[in-house]
N, CA and C of each residue as an Amber inpcrd file, in Angstrom:
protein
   288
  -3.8350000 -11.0640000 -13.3150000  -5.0770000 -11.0240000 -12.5730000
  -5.2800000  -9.6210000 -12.0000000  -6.4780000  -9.0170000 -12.3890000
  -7.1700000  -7.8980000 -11.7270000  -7.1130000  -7.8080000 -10.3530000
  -7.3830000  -6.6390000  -9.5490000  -7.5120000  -6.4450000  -8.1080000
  -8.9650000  -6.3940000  -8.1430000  -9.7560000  -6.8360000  -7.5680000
 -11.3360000  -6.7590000  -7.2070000 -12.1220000  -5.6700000  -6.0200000
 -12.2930000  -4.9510000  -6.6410000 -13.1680000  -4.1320000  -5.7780000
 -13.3340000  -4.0830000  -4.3110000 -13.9740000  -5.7480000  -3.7160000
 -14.2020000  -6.1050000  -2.9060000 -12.9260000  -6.0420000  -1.6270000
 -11.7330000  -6.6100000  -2.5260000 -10.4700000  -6.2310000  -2.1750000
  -9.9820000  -4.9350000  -1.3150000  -9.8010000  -4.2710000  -2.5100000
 -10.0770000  -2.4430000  -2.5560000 -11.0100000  -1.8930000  -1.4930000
 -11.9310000  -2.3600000  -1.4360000 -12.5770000  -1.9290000  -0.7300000
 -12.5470000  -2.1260000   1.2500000 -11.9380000  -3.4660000   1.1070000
 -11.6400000  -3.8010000   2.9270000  -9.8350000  -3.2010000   2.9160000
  -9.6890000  -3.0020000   1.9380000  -7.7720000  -1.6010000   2.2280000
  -8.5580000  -1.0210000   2.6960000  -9.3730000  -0.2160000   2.4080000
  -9.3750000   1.1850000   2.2610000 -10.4190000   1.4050000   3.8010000
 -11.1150000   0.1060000   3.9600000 -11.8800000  -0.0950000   5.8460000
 -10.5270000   0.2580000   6.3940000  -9.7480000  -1.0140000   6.1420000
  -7.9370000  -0.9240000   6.3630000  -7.3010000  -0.0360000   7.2040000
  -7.5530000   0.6830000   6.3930000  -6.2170000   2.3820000   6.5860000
  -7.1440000   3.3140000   6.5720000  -8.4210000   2.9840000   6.9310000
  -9.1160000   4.1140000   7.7710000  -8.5680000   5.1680000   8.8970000
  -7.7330000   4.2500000   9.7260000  -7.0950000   5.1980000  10.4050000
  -5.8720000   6.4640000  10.0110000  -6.0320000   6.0850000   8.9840000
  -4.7310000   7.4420000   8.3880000  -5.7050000   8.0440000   7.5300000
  -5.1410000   9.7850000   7.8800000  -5.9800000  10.5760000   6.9920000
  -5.7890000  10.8760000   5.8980000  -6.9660000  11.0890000   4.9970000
  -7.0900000  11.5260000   3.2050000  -6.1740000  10.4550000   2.6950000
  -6.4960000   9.2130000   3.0700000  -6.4370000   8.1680000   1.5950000
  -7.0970000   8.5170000   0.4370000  -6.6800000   8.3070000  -0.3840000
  -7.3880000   8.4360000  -2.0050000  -7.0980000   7.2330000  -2.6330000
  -7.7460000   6.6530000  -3.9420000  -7.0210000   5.7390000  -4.6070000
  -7.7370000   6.1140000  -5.9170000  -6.5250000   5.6050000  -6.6630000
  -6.7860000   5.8910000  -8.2170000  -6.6430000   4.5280000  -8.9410000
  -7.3220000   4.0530000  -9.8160000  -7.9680000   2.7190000 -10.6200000
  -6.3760000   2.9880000 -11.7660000  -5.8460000   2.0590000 -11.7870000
  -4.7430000   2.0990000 -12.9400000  -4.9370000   0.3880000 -13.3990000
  -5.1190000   0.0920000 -14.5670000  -4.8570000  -0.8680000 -15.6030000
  -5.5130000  -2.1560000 -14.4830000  -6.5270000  -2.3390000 -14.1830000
  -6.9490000  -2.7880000 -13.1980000  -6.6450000  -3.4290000 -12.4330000
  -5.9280000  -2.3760000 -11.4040000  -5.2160000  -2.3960000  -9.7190000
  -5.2870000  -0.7210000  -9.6700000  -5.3350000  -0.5500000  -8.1450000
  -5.3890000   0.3790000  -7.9570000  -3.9000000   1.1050000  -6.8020000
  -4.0620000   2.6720000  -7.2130000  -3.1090000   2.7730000  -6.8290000
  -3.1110000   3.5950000  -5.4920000  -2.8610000   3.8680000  -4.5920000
  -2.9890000   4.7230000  -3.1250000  -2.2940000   5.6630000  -2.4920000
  -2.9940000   6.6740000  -2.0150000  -2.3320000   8.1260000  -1.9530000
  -2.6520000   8.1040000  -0.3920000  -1.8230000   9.0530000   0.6770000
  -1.8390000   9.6600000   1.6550000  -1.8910000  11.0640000   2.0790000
  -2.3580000  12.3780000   1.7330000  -2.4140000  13.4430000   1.8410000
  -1.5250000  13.7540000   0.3670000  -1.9760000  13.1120000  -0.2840000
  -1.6380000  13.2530000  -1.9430000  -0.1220000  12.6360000  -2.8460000
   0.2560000  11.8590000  -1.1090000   1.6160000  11.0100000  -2.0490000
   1.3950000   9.6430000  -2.1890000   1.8320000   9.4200000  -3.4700000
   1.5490000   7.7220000  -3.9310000   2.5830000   7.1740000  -3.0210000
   1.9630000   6.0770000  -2.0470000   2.9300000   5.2690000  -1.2840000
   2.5770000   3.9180000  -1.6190000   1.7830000   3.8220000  -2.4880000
   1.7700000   2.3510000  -2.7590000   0.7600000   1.8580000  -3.4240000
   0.1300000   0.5730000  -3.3310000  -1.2970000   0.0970000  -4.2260000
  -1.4080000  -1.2230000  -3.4140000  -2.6990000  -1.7730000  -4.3060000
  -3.5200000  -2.7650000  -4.5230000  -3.1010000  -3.3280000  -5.8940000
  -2.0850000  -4.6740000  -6.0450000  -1.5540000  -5.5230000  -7.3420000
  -2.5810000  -6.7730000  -6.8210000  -3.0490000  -7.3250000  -7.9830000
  -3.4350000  -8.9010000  -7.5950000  -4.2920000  -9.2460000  -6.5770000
  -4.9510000  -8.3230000  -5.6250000  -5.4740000  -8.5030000  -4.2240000
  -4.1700000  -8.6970000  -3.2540000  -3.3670000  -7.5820000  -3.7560000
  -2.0220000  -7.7120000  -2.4740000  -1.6890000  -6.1520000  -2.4050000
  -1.7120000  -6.1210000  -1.2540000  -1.4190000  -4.4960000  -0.6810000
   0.2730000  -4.6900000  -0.2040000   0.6610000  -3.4380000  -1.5160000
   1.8830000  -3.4920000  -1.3910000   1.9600000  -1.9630000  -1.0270000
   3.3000000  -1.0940000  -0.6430000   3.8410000  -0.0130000  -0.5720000
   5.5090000  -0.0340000  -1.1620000   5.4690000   0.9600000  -1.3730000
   7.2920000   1.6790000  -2.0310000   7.9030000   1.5250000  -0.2200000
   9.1760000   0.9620000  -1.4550000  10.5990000   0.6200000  -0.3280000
  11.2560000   1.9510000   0.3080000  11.3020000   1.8360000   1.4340000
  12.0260000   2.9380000   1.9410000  12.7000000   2.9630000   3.1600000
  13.4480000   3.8760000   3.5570000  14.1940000   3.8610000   5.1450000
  12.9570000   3.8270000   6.1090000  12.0790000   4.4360000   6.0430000
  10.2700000   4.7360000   6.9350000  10.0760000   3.4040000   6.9670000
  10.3040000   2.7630000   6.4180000   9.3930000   1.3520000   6.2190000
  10.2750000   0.1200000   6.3940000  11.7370000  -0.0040000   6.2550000
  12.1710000  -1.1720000   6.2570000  12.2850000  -1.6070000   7.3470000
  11.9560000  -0.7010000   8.6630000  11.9450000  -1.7710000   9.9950000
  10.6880000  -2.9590000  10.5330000  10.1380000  -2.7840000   9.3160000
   8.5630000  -3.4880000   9.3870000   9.1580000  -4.7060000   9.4310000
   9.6070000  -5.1870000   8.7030000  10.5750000  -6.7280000   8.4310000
   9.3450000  -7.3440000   6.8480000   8.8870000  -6.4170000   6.4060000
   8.3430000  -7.0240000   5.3730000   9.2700000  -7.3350000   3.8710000
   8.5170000  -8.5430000   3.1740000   9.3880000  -9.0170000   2.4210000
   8.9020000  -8.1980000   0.5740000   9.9830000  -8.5070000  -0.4220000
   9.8630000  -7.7380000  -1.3190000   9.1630000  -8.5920000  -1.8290000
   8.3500000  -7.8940000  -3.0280000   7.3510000  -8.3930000  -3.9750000
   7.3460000  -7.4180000  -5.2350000   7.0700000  -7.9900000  -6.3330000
   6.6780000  -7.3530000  -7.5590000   5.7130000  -7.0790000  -7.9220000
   5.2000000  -5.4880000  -7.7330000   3.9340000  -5.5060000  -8.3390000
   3.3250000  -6.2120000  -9.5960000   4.3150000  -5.8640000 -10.6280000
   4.2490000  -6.8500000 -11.8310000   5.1950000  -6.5310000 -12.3640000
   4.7540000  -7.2550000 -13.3490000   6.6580000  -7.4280000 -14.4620000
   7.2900000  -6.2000000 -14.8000000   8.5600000  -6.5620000 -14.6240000
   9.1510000  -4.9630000 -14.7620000   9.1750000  -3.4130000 -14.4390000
   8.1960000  -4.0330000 -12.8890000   8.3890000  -2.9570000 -12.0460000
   9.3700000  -3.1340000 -11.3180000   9.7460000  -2.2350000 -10.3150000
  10.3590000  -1.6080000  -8.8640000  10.0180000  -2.8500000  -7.8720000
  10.8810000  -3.6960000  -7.4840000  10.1920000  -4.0060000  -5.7770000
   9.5580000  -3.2920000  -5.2600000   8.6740000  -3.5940000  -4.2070000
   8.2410000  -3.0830000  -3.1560000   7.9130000  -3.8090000  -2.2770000
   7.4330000  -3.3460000  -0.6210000   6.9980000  -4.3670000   0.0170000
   5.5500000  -4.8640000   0.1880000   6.0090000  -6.0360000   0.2700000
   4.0770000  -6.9960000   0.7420000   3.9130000  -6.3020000   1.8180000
   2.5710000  -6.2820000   2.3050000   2.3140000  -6.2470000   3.4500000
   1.0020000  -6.9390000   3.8350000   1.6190000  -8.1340000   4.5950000
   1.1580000  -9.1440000   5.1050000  -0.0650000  -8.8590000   6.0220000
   0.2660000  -8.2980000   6.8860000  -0.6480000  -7.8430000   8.4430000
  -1.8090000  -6.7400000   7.6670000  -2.3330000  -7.0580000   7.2590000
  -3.2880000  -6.2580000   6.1620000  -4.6380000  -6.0440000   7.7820000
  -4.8070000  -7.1240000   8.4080000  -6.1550000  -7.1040000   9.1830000
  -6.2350000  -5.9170000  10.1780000  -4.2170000  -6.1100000  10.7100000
  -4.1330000  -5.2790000  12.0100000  -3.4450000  -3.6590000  11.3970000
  -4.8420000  -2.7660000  11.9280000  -5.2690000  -1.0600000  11.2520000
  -4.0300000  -0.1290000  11.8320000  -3.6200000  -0.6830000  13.3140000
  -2.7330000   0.4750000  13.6500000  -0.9980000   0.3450000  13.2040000
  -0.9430000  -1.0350000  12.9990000   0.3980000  -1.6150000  12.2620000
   0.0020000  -0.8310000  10.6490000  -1.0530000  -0.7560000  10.3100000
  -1.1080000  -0.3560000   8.4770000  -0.9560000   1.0510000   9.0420000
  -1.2530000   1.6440000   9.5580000  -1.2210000   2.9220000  10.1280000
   0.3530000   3.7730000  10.3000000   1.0960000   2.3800000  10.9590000
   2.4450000   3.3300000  11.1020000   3.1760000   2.9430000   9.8970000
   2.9380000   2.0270000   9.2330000   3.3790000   1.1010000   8.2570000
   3.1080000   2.6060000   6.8430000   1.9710000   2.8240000   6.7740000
   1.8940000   4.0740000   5.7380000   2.5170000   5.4890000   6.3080000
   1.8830000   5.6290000   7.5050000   2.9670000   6.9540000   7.7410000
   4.3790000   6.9190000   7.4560000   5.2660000   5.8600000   8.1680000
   6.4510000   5.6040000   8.1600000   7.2100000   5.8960000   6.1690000
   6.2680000   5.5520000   5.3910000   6.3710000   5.1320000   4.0120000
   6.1880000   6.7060000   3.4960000   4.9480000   7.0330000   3.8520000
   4.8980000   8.6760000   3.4610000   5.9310000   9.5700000   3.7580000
   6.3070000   9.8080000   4.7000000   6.9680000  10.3200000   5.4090000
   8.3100000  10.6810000   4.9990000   8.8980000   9.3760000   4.6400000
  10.5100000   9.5730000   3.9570000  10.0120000  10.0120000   1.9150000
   8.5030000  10.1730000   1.5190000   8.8600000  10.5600000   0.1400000
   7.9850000  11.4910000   0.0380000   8.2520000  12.3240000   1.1520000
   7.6690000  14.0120000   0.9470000   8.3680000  14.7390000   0.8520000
């Protein structure tokens, strides 16, 4: 199953608060940048990010983007902006 636009589109209201998001359309899901590092995407209508030391104190659980990828984590609390906020910095941060 595709990620839908509509989707894509309330991330990206989302993580308004962090600067120069970008996202790039891959095999339809998209994928998401922070001042130009991929920290994660949009699989399925599920906003996931790459596993890391920045990020594992979130307590979020692993998920597969799809088959025969990498874990990464879900992230559940999608509504609340300043939790996605430290939640992407924290993630950027350790893969710069």
């Amino acid at each position: 199953m595709a990620s839908t636009k509509e989707y894509r589109d309330y991330i990206l209201e989302q993580l308004s608060l962090v600067p120069e998001i970008t996202y790039r359309p891959m095999m339809g899901e998209f994928l998401l940048y922070a001042d130009g590092v991929l920290f994660g995407g949009i699989y399925d209508d599920r906003l996931l990010v790459k596993i890391t030391s920045g990020n594992s104190s979130f307590g979020m659980s692993e998920a597969l983007p799809y088959e025969g990828a990498k874990k990464m984590y879900l992230v559940d609390e999608v509504n609340d902006k300043e939790r996605l906020k430290e939640i992407v910095e924290g993630t950027v941060k350790k893969l710069k």
